[in-house]
N, C-alpha and C positions, 0 to 999 in steps of 0.2 A: 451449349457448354454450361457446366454449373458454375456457379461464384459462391466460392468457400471466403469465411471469415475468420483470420487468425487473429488470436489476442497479441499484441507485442504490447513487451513493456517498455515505457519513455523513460529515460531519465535526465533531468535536467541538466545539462553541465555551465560551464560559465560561460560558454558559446553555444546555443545550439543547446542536442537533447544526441542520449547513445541510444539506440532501442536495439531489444534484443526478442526474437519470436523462439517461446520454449519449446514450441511445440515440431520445432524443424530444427534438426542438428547443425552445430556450424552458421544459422542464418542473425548473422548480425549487421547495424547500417547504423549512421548518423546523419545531422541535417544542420544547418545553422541557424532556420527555423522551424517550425510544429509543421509549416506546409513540405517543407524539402524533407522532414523524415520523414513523416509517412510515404512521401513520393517513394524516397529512396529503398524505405521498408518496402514500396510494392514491386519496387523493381529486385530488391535480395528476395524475397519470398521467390519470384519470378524462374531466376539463376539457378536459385536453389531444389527449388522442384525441377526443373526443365529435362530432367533425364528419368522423372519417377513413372511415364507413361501412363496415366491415370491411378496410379495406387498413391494417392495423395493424402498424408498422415491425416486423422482427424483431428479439427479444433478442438482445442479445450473447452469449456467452462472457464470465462473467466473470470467465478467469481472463487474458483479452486485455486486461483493462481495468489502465490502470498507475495507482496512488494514492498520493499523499504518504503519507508513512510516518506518519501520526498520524489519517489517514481508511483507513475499514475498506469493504468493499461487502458489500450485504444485497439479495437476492431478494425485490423488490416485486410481490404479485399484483395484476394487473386481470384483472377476468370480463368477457370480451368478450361 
């Protein structure tokens, strides 16, 4: 099974961080730290493909992706 890398974007909030992955419609998640968002980003990546049967959008470039200057982007795996 291959492991694809989505860029999601972090943003800090004054709890925790929202992240959002552009590259999958609808896939958004939050965390109350750095570790529980990505957790949670890989479990919404997860959800969110889970009915695409192998036709699984391709990742971005993320250095194409533009961010407000106070959100950073981080390389989320899913094992396809």
């Amino acid at each position: 099974m291959p492991k694809l890398f989505y860029p999601a974007i972090f943003h800090p909030e004054k709890i925790g961080y929202s992240v959002v992955v552009p590259d999958i419609d609808g896939c958004f998640s939050e965390g109350d730290t750095l570790e529980e968002a990505v957790e949670m980003t890989c479990n919404a990546i997860g959800l969110c493909l889970e009915e695409c049967q192998g036709n699984y959008p391709v990742p971005s470039n993320p250095a194409n992706i533009q961010t407000k200057p106070s959100d950073f982007i981080s390389l989320v795996p899913f094992e396809a």
